[in-house]
N, CA, C and O atoms as a CHARMM CRD file, in Angstrom:
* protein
*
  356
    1    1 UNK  N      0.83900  -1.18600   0.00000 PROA 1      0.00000
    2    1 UNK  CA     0.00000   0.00000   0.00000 PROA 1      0.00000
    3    1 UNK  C      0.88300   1.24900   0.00000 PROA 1      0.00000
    4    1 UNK  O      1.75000   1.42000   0.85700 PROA 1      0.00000
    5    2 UNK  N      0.63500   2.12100  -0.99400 PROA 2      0.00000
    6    2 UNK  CA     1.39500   3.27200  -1.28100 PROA 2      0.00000
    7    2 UNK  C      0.99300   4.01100  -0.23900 PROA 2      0.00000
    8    2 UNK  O     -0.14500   3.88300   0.21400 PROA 2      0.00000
    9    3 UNK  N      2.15600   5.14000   0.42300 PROA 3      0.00000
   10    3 UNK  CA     1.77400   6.17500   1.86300 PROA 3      0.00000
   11    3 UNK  C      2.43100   7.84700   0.93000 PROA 3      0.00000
   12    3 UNK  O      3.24700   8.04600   0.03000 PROA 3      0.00000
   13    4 UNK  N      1.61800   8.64300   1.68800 PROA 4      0.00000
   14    4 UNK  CA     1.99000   9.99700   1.05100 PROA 4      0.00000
   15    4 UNK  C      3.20700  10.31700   2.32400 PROA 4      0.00000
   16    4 UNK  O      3.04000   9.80900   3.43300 PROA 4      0.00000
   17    5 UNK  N      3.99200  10.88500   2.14100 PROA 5      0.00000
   18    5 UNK  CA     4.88500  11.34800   3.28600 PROA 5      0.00000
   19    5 UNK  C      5.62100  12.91200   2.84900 PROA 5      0.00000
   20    5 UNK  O      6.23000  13.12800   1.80100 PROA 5      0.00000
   21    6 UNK  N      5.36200  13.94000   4.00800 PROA 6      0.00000
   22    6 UNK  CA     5.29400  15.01100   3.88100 PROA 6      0.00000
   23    6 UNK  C      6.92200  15.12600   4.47700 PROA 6      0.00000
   24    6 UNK  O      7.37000  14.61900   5.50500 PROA 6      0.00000
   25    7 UNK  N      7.61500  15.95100   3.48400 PROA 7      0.00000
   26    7 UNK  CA     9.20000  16.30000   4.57500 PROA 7      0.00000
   27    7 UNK  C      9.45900  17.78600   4.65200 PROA 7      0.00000
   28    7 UNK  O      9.64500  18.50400   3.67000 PROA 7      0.00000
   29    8 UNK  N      9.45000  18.29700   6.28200 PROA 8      0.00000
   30    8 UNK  CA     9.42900  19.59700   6.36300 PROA 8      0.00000
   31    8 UNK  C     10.97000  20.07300   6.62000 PROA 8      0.00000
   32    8 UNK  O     11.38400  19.84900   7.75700 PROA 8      0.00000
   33    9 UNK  N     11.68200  20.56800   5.90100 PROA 9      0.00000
   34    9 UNK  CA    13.73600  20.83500   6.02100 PROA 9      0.00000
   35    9 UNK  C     13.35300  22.31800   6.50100 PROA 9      0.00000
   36    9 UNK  O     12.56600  23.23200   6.25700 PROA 9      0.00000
   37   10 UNK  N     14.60700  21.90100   7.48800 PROA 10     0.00000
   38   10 UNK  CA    14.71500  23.67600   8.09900 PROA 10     0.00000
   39   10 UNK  C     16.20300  23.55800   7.61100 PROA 10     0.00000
   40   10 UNK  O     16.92900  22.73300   8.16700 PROA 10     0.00000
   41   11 UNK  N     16.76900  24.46700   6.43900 PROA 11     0.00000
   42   11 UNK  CA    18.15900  24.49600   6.10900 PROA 11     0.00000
   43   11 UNK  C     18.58200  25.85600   5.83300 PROA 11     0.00000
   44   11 UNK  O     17.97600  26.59500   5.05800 PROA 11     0.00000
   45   12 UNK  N     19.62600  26.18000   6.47400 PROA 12     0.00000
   46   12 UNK  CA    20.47900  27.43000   6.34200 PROA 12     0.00000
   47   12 UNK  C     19.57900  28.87200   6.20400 PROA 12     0.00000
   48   12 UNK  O     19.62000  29.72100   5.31300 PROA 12     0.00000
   49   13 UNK  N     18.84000  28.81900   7.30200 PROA 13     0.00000
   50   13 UNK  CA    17.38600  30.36500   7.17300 PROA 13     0.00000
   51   13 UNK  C     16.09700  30.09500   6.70500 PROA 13     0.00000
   52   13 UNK  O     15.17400  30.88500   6.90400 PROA 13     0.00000
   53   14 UNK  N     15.91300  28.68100   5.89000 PROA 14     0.00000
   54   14 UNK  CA    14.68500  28.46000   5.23700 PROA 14     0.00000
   55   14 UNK  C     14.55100  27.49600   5.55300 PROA 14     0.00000
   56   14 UNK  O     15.32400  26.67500   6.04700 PROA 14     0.00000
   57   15 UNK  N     12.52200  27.45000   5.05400 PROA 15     0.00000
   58   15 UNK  CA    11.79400  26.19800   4.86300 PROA 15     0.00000
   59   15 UNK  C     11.39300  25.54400   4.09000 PROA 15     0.00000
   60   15 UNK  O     10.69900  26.18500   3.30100 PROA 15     0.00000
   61   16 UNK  N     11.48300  24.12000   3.77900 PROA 16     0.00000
   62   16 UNK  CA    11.45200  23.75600   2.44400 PROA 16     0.00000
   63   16 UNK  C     10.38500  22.76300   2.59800 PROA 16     0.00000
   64   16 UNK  O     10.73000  21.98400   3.48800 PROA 16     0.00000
   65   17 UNK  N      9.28700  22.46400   2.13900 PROA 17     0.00000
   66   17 UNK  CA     8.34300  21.55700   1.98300 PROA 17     0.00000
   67   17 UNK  C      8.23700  20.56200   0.76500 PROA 17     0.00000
   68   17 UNK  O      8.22600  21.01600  -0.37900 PROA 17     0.00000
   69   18 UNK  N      8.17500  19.48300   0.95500 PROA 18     0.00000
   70   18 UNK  CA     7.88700  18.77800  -0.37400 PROA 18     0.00000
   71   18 UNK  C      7.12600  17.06800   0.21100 PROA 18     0.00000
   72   18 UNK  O      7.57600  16.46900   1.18700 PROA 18     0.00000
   73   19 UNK  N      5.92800  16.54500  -0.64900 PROA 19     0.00000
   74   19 UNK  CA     5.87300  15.27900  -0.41500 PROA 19     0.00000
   75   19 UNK  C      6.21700  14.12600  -1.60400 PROA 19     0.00000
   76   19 UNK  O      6.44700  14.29500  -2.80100 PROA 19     0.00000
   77   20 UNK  N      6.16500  12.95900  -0.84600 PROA 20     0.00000
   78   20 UNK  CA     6.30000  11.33900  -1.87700 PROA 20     0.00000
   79   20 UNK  C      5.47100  10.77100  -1.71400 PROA 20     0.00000
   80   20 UNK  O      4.76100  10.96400  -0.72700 PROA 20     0.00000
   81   21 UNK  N      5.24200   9.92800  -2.52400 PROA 21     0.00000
   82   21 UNK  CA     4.33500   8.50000  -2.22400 PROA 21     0.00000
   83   21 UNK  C      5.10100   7.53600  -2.33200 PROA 21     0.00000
   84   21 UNK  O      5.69800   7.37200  -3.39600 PROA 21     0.00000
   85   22 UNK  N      5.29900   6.55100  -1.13200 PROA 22     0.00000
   86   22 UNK  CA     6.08800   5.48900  -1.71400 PROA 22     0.00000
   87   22 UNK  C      5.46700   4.43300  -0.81400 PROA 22     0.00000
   88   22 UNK  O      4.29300   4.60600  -0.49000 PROA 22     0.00000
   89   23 UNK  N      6.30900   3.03100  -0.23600 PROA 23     0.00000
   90   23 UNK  CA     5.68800   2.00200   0.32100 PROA 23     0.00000
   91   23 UNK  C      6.16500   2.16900   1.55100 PROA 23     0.00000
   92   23 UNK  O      5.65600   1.51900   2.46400 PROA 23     0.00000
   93   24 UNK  N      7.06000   2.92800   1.76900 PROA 24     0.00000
   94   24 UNK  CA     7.27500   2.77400   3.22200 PROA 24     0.00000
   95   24 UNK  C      8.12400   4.15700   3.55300 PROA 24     0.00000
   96   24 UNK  O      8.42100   4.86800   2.59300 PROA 24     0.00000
   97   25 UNK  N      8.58700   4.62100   5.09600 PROA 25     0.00000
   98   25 UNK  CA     9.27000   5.69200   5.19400 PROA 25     0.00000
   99   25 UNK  C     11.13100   5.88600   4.66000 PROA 25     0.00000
  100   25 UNK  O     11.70800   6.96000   4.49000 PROA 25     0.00000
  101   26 UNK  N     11.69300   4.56300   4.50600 PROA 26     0.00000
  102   26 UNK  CA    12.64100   4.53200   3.95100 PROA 26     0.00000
  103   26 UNK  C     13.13200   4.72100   2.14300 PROA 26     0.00000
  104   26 UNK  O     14.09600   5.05900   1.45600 PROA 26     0.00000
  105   27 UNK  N     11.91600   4.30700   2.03700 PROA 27     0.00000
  106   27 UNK  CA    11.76500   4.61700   0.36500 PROA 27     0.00000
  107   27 UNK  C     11.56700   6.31000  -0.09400 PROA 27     0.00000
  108   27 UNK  O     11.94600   6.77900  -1.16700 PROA 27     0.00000
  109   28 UNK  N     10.84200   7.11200   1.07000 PROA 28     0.00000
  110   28 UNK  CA    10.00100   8.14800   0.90800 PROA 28     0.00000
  111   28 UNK  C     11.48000   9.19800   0.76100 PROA 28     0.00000
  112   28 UNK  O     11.72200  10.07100  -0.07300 PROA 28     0.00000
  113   29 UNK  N     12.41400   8.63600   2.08200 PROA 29     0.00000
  114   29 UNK  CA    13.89500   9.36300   2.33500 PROA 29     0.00000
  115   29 UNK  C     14.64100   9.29700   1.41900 PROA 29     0.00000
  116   29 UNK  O     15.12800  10.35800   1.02800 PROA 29     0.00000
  117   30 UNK  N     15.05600   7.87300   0.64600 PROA 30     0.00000
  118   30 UNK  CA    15.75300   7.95800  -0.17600 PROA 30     0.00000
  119   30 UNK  C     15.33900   8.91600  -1.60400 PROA 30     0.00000
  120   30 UNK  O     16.21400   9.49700  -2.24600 PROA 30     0.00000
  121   31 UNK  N     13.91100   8.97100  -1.96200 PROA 31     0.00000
  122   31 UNK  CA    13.38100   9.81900  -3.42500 PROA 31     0.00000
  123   31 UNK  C     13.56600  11.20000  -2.65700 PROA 31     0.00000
  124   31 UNK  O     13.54400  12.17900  -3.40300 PROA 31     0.00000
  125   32 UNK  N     13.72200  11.42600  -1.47300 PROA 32     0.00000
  126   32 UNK  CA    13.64400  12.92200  -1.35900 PROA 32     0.00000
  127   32 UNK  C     15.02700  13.33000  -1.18400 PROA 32     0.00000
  128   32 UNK  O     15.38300  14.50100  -1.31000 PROA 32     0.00000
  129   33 UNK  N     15.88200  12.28400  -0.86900 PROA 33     0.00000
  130   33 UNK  CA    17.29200  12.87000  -1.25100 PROA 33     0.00000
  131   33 UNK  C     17.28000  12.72500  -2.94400 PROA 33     0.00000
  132   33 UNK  O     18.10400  13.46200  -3.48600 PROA 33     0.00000
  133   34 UNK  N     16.93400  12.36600  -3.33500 PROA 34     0.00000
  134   34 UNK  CA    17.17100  11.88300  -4.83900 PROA 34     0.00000
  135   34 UNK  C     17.06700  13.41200  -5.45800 PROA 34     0.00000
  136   34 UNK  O     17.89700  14.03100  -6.12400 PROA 34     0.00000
  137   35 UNK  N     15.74200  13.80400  -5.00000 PROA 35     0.00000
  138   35 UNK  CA    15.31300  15.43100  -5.42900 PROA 35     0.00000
  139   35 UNK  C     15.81600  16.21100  -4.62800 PROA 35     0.00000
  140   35 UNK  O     14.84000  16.94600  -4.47200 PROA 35     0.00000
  141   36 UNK  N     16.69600  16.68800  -3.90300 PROA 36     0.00000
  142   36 UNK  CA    17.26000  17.46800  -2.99100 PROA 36     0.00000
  143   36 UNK  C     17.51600  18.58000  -4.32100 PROA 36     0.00000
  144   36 UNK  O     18.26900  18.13900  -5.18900 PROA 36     0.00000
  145   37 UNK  N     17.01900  19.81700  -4.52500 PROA 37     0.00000
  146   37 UNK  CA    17.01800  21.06200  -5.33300 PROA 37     0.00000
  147   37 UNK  C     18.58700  21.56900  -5.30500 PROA 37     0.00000
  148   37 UNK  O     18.80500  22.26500  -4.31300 PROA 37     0.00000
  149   38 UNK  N     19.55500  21.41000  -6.03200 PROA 38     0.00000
  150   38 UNK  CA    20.71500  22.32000  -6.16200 PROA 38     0.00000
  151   38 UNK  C     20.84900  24.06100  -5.86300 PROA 38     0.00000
  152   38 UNK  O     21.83400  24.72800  -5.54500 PROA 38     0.00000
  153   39 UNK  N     19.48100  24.44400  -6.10300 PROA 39     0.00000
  154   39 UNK  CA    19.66800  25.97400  -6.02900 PROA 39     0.00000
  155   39 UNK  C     19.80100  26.23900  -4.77000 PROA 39     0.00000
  156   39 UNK  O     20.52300  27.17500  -4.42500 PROA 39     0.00000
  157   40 UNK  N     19.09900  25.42700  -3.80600 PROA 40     0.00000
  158   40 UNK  CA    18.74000  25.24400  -2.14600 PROA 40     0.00000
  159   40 UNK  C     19.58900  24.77900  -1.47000 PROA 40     0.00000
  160   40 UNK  O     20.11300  25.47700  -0.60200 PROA 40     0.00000
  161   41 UNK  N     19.96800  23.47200  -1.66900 PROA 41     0.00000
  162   41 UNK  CA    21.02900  23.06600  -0.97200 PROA 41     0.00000
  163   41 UNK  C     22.67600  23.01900  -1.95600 PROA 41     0.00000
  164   41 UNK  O     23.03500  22.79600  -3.11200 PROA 41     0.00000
  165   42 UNK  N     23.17700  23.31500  -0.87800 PROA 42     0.00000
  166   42 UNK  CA    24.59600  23.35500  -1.21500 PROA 42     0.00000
  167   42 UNK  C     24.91900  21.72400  -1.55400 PROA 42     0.00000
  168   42 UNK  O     24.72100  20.83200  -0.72900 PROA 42     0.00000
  169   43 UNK  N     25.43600  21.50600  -2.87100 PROA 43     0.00000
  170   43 UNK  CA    25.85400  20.47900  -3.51100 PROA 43     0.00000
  171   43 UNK  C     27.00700  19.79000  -2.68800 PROA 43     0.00000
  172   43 UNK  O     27.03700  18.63800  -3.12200 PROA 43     0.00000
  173   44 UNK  N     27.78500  19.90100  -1.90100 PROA 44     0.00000
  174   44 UNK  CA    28.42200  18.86300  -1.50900 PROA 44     0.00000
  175   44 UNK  C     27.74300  18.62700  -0.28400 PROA 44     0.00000
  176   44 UNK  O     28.28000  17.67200   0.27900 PROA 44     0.00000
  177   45 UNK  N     26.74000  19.11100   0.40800 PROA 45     0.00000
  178   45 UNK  CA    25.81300  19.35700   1.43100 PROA 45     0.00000
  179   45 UNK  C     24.71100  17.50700   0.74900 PROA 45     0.00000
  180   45 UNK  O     24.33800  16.62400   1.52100 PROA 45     0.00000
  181   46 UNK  N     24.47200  17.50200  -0.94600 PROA 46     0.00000
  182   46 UNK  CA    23.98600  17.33400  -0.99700 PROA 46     0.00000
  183   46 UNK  C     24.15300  15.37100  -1.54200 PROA 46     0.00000
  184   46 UNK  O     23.36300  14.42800  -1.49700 PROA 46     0.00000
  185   47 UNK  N     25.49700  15.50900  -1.98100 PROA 47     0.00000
  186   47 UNK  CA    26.42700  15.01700  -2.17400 PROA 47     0.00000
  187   47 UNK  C     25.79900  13.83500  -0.47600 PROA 47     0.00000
  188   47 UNK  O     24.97900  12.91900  -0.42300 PROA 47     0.00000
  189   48 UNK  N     26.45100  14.31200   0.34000 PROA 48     0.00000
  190   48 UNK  CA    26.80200  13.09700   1.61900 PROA 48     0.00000
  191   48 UNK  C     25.59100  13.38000   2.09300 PROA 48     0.00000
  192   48 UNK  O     25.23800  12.47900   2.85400 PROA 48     0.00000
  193   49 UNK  N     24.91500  14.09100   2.00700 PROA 49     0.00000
  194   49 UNK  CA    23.45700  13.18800   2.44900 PROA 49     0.00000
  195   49 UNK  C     22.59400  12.27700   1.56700 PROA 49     0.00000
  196   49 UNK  O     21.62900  11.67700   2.04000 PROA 49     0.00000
  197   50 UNK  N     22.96800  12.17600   0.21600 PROA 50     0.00000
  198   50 UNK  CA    22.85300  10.99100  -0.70500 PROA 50     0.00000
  199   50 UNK  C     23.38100  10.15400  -0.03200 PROA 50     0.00000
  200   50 UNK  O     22.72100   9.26000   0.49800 PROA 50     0.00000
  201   51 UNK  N     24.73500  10.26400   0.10100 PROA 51     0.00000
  202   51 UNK  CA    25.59800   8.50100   0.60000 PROA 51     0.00000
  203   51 UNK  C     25.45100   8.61500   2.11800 PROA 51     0.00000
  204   51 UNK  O     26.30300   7.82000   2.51400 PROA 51     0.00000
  205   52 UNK  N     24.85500   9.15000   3.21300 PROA 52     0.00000
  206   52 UNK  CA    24.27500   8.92100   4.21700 PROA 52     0.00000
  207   52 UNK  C     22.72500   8.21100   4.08700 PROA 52     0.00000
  208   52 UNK  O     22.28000   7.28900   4.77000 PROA 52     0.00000
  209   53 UNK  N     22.29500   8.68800   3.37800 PROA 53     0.00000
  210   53 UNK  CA    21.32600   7.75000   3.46100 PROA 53     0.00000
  211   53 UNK  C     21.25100   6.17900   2.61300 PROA 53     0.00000
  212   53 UNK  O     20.43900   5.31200   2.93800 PROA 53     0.00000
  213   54 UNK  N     22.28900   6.01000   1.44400 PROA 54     0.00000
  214   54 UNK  CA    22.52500   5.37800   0.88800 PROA 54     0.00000
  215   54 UNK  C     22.69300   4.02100   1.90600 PROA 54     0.00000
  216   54 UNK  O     22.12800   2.93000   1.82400 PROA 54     0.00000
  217   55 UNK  N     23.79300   4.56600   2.99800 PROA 55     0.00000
  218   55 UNK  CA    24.21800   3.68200   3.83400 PROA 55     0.00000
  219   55 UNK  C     23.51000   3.65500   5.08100 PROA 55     0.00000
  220   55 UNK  O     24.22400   3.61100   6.08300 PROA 55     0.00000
  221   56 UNK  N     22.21200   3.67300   5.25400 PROA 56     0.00000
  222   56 UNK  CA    21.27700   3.86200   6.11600 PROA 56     0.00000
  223   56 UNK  C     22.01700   4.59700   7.39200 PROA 56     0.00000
  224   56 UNK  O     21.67700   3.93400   8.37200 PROA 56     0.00000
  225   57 UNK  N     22.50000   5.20100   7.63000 PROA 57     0.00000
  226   57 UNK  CA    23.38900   6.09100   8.49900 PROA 57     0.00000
  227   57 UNK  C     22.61700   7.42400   8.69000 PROA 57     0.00000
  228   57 UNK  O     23.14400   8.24800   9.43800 PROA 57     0.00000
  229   58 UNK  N     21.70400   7.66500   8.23900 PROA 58     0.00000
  230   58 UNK  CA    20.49100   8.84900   8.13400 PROA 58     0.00000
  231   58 UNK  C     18.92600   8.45100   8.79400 PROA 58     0.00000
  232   58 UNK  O     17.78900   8.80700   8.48300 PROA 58     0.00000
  233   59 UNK  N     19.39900   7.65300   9.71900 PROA 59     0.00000
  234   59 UNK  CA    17.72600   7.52100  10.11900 PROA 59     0.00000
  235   59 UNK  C     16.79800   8.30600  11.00200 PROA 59     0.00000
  236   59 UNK  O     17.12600   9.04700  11.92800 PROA 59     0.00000
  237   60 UNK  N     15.69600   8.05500  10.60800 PROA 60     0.00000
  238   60 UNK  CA    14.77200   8.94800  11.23500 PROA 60     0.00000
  239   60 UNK  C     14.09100   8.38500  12.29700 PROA 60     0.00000
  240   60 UNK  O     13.56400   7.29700  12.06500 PROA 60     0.00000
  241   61 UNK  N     13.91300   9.06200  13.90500 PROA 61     0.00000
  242   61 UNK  CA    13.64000   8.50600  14.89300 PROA 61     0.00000
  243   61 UNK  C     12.11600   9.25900  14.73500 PROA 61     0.00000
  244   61 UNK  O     11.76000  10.37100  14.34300 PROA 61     0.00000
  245   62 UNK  N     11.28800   7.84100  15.34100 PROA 62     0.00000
  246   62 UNK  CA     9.60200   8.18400  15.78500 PROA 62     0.00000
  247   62 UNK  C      9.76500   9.64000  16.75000 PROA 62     0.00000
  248   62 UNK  O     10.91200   9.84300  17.15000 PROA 62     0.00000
  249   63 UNK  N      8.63600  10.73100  17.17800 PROA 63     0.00000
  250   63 UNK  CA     8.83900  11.42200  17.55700 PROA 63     0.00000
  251   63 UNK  C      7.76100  10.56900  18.90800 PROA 63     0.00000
  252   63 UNK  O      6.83100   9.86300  18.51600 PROA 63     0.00000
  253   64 UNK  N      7.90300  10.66100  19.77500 PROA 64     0.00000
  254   64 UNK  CA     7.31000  10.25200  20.94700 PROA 64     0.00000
  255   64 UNK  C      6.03700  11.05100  21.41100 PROA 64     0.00000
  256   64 UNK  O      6.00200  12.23800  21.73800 PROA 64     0.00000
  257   65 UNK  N      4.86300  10.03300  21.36600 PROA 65     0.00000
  258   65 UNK  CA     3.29700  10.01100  22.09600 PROA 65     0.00000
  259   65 UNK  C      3.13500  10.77300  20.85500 PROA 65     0.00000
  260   65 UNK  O      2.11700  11.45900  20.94900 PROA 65     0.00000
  261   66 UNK  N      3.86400  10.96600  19.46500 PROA 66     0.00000
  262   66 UNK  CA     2.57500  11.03100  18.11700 PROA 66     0.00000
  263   66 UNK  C      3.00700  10.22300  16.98600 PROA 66     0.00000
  264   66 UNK  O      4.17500  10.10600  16.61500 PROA 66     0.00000
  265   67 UNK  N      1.65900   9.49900  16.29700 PROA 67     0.00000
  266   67 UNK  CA     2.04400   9.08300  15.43300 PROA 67     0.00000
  267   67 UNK  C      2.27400   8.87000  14.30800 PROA 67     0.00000
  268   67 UNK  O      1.10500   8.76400  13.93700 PROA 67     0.00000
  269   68 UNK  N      2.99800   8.67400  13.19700 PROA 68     0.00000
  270   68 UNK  CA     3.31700   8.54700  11.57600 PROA 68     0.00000
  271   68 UNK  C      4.06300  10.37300  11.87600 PROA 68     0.00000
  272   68 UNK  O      3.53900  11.38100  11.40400 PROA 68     0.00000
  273   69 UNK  N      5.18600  10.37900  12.64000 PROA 69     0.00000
  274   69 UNK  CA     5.74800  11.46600  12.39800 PROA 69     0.00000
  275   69 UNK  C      7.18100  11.11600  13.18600 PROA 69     0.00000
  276   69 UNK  O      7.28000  10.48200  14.23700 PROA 69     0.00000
  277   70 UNK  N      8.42700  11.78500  12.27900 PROA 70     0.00000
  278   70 UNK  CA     9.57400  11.45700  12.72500 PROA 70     0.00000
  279   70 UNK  C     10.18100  12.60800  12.17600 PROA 70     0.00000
  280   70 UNK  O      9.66800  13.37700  11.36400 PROA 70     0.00000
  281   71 UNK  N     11.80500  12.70200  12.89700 PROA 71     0.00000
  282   71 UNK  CA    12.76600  13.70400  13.12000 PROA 71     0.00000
  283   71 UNK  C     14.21500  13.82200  12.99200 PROA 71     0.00000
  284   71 UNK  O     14.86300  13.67200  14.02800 PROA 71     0.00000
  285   72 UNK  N     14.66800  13.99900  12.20100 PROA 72     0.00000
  286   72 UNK  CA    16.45100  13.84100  12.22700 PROA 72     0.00000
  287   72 UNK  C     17.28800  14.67100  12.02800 PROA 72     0.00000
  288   72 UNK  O     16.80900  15.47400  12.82900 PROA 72     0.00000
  289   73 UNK  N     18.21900  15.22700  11.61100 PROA 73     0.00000
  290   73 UNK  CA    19.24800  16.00500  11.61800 PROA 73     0.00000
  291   73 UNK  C     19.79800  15.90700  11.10600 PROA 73     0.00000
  292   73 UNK  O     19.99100  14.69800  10.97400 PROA 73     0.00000
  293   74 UNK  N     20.63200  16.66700  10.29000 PROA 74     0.00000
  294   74 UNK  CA    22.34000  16.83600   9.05100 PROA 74     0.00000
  295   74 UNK  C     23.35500  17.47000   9.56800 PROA 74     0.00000
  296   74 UNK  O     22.97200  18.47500  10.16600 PROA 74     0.00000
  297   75 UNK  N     24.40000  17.32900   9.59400 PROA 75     0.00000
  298   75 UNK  CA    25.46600  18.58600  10.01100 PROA 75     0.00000
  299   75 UNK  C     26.45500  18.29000   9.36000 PROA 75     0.00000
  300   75 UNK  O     27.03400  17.23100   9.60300 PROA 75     0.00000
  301   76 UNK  N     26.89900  19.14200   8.37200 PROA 76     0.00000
  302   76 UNK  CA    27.68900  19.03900   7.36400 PROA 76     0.00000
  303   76 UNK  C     28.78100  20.61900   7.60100 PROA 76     0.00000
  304   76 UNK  O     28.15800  21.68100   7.57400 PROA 76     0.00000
  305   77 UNK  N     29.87700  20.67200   7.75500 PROA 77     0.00000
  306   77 UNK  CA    30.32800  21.77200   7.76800 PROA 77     0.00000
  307   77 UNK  C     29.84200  22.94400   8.72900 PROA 77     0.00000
  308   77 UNK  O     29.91900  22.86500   9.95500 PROA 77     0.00000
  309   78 UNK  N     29.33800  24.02600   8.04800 PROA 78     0.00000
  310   78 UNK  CA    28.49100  24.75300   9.30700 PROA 78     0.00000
  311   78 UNK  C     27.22700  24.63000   8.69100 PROA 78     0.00000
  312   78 UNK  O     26.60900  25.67600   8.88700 PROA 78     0.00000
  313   79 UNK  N     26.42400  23.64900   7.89300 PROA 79     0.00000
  314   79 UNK  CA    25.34100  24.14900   7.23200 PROA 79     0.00000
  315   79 UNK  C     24.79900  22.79400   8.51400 PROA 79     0.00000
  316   79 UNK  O     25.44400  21.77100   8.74500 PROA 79     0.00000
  317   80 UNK  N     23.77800  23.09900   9.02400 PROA 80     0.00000
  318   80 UNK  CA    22.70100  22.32600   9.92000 PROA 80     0.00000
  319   80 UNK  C     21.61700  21.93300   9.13300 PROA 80     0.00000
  320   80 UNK  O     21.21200  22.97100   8.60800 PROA 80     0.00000
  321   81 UNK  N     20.98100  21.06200   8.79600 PROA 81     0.00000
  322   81 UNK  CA    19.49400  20.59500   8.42700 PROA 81     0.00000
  323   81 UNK  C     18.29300  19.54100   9.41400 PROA 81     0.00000
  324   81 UNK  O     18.29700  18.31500   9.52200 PROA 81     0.00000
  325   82 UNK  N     17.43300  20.45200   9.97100 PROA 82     0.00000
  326   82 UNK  CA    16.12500  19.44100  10.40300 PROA 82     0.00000
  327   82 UNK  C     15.52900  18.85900   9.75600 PROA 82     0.00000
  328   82 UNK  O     15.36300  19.50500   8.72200 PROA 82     0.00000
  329   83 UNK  N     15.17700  18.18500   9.72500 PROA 83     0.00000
  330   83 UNK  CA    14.02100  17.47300   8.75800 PROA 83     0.00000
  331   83 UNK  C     13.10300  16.70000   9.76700 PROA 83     0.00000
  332   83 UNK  O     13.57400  15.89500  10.57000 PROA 83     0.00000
  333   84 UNK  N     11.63000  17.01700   9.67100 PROA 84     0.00000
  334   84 UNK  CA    10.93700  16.59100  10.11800 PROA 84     0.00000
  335   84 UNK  C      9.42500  15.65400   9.34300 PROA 84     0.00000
  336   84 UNK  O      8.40000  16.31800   9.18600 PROA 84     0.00000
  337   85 UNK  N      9.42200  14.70800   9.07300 PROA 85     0.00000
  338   85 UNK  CA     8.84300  13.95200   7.97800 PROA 85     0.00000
  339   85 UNK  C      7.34400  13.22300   8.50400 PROA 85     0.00000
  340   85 UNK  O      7.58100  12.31400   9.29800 PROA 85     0.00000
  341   86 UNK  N      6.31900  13.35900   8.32000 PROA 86     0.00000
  342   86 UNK  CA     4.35400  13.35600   8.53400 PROA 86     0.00000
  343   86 UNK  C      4.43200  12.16900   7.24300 PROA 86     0.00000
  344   86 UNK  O      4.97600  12.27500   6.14400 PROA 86     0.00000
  345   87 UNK  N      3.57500  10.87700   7.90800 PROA 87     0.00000
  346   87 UNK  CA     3.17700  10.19800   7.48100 PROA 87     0.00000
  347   87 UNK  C      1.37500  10.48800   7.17700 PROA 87     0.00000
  348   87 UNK  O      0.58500  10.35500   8.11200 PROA 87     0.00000
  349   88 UNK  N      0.97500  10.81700   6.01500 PROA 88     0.00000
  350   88 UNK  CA    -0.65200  11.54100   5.59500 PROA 88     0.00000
  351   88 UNK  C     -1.22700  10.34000   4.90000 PROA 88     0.00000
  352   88 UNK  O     -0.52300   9.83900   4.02300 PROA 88     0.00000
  353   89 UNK  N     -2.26700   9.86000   5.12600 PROA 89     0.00000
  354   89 UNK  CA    -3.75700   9.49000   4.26300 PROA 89     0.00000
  355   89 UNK  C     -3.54200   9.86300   3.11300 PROA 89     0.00000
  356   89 UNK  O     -4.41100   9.73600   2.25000 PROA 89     0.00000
């Protein structure tokens, strides 16, 4: 069963919204690194969070007492990224 999954990035001053449909939340991470926007993120920024998640080394923890929603982090140089990812109907 295909799931919509919403990923909210807080990177370098901005907010970036985008969703997937895929079969599960690991599939949803990998297509949204896949599309990670060059104009937005800094390319070698964008670079190792491809091969972080490649190597499952990027995971996203449940956020506690809610559910179909999780939370993780980037730190690459001085550039920081949240990402906070909603599992939707």
């Amino acid at each position: 069963m295909m799931k919509k999954y919403t990923f909210i990035a807080e990177y370098r001053g901005g907010t970036y919204i985008s969703q997937y449909v895929e079969e599960n939340l690991l599939n949803s991470l990998k297509k949204w690194g896949e599309y990670l926007d060059s104009s937005i993120y800094l390319k070698e920024d964008i670079m190792q969070l491809r091969q972080e998640i490649k190597m499952d080394e990027y995971a996203p923890a449940p956020v506690k007492t809610i559910e179909n929603v999780w939370c993780c982090s980037f730190l690459s140089g001085e550039s920081f990224l949240l990402l906070n990812i909603i599992e939707t109907v």
